[in-house]
Backbone bond lengths (Angstrom), bond angles and torsions (degrees), N, CA, C in turn:
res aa  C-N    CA-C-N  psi(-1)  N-CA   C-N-CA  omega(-1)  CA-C   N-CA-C  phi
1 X - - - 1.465 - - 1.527 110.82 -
2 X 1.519 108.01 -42.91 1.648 97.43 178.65 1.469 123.58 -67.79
3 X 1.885 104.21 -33.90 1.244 78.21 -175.03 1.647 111.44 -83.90
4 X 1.484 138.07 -2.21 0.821 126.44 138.29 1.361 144.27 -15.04
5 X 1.224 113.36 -71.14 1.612 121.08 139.02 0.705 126.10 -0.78
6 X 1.836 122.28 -83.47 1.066 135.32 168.67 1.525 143.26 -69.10
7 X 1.165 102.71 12.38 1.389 136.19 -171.45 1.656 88.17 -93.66
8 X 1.762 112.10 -71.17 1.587 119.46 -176.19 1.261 99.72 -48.33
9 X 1.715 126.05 -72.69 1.762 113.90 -163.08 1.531 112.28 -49.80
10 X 1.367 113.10 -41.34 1.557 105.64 170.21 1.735 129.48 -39.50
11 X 1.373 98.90 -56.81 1.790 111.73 167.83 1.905 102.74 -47.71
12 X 1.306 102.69 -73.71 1.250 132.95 178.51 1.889 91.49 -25.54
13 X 1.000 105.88 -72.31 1.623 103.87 -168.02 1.624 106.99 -70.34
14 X 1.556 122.03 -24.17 1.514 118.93 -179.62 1.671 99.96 -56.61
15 X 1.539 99.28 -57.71 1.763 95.13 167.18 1.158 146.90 -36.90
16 X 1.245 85.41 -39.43 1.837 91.72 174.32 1.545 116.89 -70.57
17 X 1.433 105.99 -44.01 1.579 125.59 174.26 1.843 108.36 -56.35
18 X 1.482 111.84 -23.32 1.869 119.57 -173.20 1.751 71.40 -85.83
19 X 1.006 125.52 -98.46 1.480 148.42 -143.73 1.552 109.16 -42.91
20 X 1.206 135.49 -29.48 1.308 151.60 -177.04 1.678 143.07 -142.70
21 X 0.783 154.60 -140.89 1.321 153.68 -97.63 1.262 102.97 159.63
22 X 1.423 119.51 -30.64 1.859 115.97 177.17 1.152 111.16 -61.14
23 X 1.533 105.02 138.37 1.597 90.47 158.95 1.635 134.59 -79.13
24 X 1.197 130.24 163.44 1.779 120.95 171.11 1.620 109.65 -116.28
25 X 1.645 104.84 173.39 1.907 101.97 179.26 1.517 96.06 -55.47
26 X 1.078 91.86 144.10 1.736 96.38 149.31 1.500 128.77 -53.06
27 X 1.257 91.03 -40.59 1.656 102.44 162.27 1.517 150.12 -20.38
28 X 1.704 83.76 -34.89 1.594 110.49 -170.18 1.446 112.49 -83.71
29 X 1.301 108.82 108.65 1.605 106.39 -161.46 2.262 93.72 -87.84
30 X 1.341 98.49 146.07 1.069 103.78 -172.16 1.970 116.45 -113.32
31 X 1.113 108.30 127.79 1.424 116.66 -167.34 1.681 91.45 -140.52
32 X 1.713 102.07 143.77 1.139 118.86 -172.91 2.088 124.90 -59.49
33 X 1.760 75.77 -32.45 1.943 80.93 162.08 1.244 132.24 -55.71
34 X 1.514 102.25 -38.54 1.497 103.64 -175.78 1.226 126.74 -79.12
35 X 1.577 95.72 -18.49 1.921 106.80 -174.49 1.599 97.34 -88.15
36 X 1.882 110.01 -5.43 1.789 87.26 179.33 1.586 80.32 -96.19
37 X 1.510 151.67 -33.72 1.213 147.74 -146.38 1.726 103.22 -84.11
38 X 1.545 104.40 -0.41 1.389 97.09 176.90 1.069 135.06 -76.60
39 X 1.952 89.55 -36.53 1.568 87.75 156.72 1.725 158.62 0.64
40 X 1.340 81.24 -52.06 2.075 95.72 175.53 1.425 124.40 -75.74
41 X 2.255 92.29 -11.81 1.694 75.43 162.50 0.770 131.60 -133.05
42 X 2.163 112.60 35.81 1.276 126.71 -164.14 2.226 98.84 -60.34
43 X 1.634 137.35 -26.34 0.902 128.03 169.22 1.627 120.39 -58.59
44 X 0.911 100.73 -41.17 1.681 113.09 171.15 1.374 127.01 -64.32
45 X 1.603 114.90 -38.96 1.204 117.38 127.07 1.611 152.66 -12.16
46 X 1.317 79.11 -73.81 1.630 110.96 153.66 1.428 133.01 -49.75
47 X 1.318 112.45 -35.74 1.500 132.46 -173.00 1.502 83.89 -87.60
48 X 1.041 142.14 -49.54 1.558 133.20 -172.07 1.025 121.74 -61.83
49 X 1.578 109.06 -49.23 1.932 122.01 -164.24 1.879 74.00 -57.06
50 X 1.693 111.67 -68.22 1.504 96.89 -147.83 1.759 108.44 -69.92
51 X 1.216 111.04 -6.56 2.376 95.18 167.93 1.653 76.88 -73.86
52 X 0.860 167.68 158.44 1.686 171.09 90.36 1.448 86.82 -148.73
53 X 1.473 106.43 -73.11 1.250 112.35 -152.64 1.444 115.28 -75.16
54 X 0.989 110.71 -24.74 2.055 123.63 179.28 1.692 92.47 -77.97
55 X 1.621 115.53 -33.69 1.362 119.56 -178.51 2.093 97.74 -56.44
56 X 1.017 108.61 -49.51 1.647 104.13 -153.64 1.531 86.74 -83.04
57 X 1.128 129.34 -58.83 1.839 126.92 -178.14 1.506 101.07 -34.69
58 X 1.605 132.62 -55.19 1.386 107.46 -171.00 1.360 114.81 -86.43
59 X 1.418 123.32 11.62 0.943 133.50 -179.29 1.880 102.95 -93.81
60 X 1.245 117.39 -29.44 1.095 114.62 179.98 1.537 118.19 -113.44
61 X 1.142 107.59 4.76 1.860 115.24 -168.42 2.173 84.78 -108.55
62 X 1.263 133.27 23.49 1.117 157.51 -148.56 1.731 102.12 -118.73
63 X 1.348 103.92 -57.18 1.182 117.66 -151.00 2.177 105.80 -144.51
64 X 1.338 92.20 10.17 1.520 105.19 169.45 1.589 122.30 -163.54
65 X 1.272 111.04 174.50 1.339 99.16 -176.54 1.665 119.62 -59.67
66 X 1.114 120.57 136.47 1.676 109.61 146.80 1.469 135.48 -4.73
67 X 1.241 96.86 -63.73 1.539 91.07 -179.70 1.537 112.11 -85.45
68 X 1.347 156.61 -7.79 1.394 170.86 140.24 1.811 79.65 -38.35
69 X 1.572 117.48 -64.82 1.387 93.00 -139.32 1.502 98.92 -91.02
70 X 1.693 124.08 16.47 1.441 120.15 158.60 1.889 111.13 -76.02
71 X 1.287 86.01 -50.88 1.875 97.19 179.06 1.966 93.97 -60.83
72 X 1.142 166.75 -91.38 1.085 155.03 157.04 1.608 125.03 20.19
73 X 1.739 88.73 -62.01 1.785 89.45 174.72 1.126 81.76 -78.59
74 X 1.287 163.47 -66.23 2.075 144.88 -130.12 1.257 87.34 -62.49
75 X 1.566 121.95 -47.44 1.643 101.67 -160.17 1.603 104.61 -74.87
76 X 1.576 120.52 -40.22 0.948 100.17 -162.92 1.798 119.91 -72.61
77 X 1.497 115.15 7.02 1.323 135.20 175.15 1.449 109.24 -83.49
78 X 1.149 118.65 -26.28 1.579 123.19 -176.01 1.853 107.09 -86.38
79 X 1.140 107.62 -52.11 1.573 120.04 164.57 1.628 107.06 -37.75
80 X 1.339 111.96 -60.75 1.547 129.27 -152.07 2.181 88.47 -70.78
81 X 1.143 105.64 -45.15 1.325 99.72 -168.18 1.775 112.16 -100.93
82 X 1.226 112.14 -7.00 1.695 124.26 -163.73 1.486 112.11 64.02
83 X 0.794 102.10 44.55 1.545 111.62 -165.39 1.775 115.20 7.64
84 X 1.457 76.69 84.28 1.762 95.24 -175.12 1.747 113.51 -81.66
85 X 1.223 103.35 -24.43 1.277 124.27 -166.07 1.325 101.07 -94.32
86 X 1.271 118.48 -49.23 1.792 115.59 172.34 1.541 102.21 -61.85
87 X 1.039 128.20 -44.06 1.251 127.34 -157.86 1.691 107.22 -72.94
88 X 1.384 113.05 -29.98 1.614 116.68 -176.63 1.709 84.95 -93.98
89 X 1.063 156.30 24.06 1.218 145.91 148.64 2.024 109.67 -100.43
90 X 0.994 105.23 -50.93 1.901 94.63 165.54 1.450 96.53 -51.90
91 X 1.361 128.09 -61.65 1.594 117.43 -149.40 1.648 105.10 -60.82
92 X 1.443 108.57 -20.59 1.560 106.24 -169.39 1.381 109.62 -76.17
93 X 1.659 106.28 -42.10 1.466 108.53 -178.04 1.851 99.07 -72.28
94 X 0.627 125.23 -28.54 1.484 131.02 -166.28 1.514 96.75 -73.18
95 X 1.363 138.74 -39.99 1.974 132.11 -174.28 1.235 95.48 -97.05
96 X 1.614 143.89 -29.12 1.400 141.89 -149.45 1.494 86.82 -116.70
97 X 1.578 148.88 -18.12 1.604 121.60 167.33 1.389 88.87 -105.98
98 X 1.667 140.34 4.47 1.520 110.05 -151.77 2.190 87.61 -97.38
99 X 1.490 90.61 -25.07 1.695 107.29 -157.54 1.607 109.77 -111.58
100 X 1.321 130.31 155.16 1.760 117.38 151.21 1.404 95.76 -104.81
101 X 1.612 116.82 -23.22 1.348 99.82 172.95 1.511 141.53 -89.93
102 X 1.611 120.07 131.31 0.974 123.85 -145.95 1.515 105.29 -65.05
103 X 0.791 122.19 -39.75 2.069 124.02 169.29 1.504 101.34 -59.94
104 X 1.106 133.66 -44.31 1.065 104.72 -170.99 0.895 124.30 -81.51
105 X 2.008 126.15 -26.05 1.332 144.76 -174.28 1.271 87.82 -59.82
106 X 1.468 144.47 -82.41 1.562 140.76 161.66 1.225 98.40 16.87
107 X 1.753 103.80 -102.37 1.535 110.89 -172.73 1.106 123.34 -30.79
108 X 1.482 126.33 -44.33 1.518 108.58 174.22 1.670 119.67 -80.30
109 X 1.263 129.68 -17.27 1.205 139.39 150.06 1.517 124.91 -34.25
110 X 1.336 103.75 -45.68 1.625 115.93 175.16 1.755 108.64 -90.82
111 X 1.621 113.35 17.73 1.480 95.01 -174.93 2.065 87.56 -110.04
112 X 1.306 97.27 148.13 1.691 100.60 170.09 1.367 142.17 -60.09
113 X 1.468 111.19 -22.45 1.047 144.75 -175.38 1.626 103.94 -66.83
114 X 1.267 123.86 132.08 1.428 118.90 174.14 1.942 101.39 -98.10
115 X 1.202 102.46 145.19 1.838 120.89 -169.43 2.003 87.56 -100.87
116 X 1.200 92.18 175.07 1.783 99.66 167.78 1.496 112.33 -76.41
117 X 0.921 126.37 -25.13 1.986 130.25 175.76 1.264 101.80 -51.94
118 X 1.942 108.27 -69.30 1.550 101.00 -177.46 1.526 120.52 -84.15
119 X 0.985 130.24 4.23 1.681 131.14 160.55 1.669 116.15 -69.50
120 X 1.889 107.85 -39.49 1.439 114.67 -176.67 1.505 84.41 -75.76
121 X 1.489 135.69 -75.41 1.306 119.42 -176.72 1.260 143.86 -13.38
122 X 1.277 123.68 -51.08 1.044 145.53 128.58 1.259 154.38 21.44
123 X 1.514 85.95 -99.18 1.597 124.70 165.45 1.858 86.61 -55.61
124 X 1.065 84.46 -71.44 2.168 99.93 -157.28 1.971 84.50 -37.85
125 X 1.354 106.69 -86.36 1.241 102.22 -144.59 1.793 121.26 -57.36
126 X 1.709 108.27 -24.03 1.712 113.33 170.51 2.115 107.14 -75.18
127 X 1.364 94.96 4.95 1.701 89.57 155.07 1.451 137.96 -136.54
128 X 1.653 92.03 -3.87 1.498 84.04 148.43 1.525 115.46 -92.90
129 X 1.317 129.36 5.97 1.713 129.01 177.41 1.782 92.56 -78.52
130 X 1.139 116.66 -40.35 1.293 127.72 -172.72 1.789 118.66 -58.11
131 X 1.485 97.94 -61.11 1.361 105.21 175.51 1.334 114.70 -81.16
132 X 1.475 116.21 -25.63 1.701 102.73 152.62 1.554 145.27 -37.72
133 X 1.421 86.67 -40.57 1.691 123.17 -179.71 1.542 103.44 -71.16
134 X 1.466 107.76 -55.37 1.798 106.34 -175.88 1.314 100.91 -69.58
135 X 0.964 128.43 -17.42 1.633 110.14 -163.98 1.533 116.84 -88.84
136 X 2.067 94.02 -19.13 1.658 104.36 168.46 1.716 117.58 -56.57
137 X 1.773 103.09 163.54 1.674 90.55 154.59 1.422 104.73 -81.58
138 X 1.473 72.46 156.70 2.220 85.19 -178.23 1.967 109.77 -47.56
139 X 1.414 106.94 -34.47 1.708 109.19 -177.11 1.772 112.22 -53.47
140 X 1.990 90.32 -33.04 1.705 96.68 -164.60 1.251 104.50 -87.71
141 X 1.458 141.43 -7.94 1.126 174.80 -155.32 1.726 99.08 -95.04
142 X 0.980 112.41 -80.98 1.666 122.03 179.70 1.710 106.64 -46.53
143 X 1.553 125.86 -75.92 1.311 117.48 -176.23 1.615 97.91 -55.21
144 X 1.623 120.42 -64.19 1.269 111.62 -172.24 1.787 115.75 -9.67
145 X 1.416 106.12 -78.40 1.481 122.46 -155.10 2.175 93.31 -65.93
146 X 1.424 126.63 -32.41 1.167 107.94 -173.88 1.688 103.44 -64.55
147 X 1.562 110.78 -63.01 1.324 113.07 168.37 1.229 127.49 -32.85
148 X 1.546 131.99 -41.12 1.555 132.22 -155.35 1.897 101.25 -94.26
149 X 1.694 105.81 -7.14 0.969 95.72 -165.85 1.546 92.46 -99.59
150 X 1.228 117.97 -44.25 1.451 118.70 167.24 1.482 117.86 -41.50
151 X 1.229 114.83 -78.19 1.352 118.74 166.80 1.595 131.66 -10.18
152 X 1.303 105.66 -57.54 1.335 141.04 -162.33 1.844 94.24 -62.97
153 X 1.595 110.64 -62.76 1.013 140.61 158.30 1.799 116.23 -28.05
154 X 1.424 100.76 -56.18 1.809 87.95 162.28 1.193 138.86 -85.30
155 X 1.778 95.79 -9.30 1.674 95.72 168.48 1.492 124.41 -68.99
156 X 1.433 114.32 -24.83 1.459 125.36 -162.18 1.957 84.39 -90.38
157 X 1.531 120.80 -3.80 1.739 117.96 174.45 1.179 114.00 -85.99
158 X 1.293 107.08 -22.47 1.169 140.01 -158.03 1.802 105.50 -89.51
159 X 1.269 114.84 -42.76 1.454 113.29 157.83 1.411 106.78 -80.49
160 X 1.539 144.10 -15.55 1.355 97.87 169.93 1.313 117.29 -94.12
161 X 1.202 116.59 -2.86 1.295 123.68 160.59 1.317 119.53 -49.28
162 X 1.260 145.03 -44.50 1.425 148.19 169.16 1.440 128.38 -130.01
163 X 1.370 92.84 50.36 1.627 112.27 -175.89 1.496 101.50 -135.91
164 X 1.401 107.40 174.28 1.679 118.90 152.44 1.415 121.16 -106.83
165 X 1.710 129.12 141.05 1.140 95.16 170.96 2.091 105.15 -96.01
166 X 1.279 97.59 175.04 1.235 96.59 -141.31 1.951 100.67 -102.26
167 X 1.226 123.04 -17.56 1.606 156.35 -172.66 1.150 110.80 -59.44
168 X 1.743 147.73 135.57 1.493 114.43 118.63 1.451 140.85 -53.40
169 X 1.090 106.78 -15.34 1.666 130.25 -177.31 0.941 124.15 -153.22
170 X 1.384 147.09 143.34 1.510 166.43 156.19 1.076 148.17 177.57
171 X 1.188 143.24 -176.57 1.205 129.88 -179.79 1.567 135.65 -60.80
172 X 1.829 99.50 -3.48 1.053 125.30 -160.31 1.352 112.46 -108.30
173 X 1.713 109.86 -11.77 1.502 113.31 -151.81 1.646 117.10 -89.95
174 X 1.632 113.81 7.82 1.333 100.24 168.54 1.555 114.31 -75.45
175 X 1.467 91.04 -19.27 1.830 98.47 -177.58 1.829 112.52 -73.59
176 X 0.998 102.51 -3.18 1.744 114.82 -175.81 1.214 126.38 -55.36
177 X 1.883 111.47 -23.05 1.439 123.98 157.10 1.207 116.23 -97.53
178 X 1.057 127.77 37.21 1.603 141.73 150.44 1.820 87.29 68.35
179 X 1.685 103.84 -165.74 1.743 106.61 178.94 1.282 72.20 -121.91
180 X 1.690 94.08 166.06 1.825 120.24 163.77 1.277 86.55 -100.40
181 X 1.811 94.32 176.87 1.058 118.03 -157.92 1.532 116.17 -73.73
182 X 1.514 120.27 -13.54 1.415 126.89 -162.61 1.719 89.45 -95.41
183 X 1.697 128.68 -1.14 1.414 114.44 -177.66 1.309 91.11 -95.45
184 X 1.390 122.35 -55.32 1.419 136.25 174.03 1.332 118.62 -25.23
185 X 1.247 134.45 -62.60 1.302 155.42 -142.59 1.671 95.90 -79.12
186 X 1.788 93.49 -45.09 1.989 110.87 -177.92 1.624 95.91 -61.95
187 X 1.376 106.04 -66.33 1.942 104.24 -176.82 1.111 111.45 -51.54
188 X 1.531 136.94 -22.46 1.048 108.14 -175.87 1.473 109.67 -109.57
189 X 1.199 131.13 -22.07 1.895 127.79 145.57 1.413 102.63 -32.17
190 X 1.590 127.05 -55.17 1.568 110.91 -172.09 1.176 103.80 -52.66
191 X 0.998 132.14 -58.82 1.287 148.96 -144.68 1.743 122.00 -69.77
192 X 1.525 92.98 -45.58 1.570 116.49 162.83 1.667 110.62 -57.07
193 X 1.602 114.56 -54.20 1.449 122.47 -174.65 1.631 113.97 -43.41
194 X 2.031 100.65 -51.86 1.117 101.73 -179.45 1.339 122.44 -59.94
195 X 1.221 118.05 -48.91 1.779 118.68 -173.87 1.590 91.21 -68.09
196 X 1.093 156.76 -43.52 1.439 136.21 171.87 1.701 126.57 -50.10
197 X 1.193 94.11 -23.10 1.584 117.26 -168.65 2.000 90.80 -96.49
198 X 1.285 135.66 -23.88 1.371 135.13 -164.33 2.125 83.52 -101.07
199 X 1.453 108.74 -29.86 1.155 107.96 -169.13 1.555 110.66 -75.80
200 X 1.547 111.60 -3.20 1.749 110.35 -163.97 1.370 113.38 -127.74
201 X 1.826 93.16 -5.61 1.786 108.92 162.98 1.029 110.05 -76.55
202 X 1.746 109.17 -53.98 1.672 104.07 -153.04 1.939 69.25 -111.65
203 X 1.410 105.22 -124.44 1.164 102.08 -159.46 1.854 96.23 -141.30
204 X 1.727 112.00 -175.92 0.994 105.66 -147.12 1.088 112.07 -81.56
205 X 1.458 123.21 -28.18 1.496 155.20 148.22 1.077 115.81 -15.78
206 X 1.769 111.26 -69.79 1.443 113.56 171.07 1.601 109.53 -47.71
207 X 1.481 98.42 -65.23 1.685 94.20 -169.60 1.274 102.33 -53.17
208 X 1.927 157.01 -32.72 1.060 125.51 166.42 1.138 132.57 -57.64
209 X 1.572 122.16 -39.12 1.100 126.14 -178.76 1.571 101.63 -76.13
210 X 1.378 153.84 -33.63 1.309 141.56 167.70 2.080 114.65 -52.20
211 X 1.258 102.87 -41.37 1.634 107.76 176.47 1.612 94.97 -64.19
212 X 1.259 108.58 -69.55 1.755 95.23 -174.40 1.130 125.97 -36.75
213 X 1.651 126.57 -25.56 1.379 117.67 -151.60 1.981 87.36 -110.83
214 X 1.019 125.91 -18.05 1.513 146.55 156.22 1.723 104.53 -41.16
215 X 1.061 97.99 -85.72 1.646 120.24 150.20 1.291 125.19 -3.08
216 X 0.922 101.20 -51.51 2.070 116.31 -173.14 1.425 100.97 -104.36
217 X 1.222 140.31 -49.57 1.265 156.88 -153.00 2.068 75.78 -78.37
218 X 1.501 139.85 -74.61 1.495 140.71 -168.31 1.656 90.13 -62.41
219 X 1.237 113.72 -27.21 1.723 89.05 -172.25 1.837 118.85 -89.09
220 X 1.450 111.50 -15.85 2.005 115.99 -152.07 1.930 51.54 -115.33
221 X 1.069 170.00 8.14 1.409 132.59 180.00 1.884 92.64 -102.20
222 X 1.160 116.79 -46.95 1.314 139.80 -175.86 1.763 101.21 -67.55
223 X 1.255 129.00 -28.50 1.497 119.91 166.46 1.185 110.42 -103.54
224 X 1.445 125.98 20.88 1.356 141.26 162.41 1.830 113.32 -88.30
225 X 0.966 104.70 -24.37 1.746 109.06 -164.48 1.579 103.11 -128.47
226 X 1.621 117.25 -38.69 0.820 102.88 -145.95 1.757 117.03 -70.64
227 X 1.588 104.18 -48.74 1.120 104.18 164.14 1.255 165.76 -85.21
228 X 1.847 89.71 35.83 1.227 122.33 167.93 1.328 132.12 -114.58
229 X 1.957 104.64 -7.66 1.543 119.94 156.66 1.073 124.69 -94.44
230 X 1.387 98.05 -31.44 1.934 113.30 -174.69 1.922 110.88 97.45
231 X 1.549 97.80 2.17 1.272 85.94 -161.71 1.698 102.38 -166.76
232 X 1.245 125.94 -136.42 1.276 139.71 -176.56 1.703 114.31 -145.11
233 X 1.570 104.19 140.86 1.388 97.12 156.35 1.632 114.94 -145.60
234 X 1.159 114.42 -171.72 1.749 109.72 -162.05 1.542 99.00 -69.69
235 X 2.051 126.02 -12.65 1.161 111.13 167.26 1.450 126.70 -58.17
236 X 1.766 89.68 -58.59 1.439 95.28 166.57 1.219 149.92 -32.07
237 X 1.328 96.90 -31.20 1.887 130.47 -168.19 1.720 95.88 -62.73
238 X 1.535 85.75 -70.59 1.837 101.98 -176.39 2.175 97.67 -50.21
239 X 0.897 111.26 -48.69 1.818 106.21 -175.34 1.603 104.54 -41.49
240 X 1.694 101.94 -73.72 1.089 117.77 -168.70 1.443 116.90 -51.40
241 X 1.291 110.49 -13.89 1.700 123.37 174.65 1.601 103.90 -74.54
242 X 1.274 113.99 -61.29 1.670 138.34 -164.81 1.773 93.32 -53.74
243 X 1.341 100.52 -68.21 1.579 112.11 -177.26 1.512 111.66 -49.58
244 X 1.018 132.59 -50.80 1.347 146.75 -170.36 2.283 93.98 -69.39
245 X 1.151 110.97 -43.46 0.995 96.33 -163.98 1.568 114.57 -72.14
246 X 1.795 97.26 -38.66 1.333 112.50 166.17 1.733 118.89 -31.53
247 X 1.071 95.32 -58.28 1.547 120.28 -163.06 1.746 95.90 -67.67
248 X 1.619 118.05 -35.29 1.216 90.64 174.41 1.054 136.78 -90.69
249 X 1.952 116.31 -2.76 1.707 130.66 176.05 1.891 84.57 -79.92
250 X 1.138 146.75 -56.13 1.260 133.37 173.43 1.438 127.97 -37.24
251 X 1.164 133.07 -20.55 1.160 142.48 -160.16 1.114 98.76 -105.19
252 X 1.963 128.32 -59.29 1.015 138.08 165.95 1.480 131.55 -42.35
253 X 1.734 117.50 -26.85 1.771 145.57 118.64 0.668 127.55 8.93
254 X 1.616 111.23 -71.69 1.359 146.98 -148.56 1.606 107.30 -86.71
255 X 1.568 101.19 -38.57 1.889 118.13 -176.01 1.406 89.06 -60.40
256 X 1.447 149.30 -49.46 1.071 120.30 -93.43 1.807 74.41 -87.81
């Protein structure tokens, strides 16, 4: 059982080390299973980056305006993760408006350079996440961002769950054998807990109307790419995260 245990925090911490900027023990010996078995807790994950980031917003919406301390937490969310997730959202708009063809959209996907697709992308979607955020009360603001970040996090599980990925290689490719059902079942209990837990702060409403708008944001992002790769890649991953998250400070908007 223990080393069981320690088997999970190991995965558990490889994730954190894929997903961010934290550091882990040195300790944590790293093998390719665990970084694909991490998968199950990229939501849990998620639930962390955003207590970080809801952590620095009430820390700064304290002693400044509201909207300073949404732009504050964004940055300090981009730092915390390298903005891995923004960055696979330019590259997506950048191969899927630059190309129709699917090899080539790739190729430009894998180049570093940001094109005007993923810069307007971008721009657009890290400010309407932004002015979504200011326009909340600061209370809806705090669960919002822990939840939306978790959440967000199982939708992009949620495509490799019933997708292909599409690569010989990338940043994406431990996820390339999809999760079984015993990783799945974990991401999506996290995932469930949180929107029950967003449902007993604010109310149930909100949390419906925040899943719906979650919902649409994983679905118009996923008929945006999909059927023009055939599949998924670790750009996509980061989009379908961004979009999904968008969609759920919009939704949460929408309650008020």
């Amino acid at each position: 059982m223990t080393g069981l245990l320690r088997n999970e925090v190991a995965i558990f911490l490889l994730g954190v080390q894929f997903l961010t900027r934290l550091p882990i023990p040195s300790g944590v010996q790293f093998t390719p299973r665990r970084l694909s078995a991490s998968v199950r807790y990229y939501p849990s994950i998620g639930l962390l980056i955003g207590a970080i980031t809801a952590a620095v917003y009430w820390v700064f919406a304290i002693i400044l305006p509201p909207a300073l301390a949404v732009l504050i937490s964004g940055a300090a969310g981009l730092l915390l993760t390298g903005a891995f997730h923004e960055d696979g959202l330019a590259d997506t708009f950048d191969g899927i408006g630059g190309s129709g063809d699917p090899k080539r959209a790739l190729e430009i996907m894998k180049d570093s350079r940001i094109g005007t697709y993923g810069a307007a992308a971008l721009i657009m979607v890290l400010a309407i996440k932004m002015t979504a955020l200011t326009l909340l009360p600061p209370p809806t603001v705090l669960i919002g961002l822990v939840v939306g970040h978790g959440l967000s996090r199982l939708s992009s599980v949620l495509v490799i769950a019933t997708s292909r990925y599409v690569r010989d290689q990338g940043t994406a490719k431990p996820t390339a054998d999809g999760i079984g059902a015993v990783g799945l079942i974990i991401a999506t209990l996290t995932g469930g807990i949180a929107l029950l837990a967003l449902a007993h702060v604010l109310t149930l409403v909100a949390a419906l109307f925040a899943g719906v708008g979650l919902i649409a944001g994983h679905v118009l992002m996923r008929l945006f790419f999909e059927p023009k790769l055939g599949g998924y890649t670790g750009d996509t991953l980061g989009a379908v995260q961004q979009i999904s998250e968008m969609g759920f400070y919009l939704g949460l908007l929408a309650c008020l």
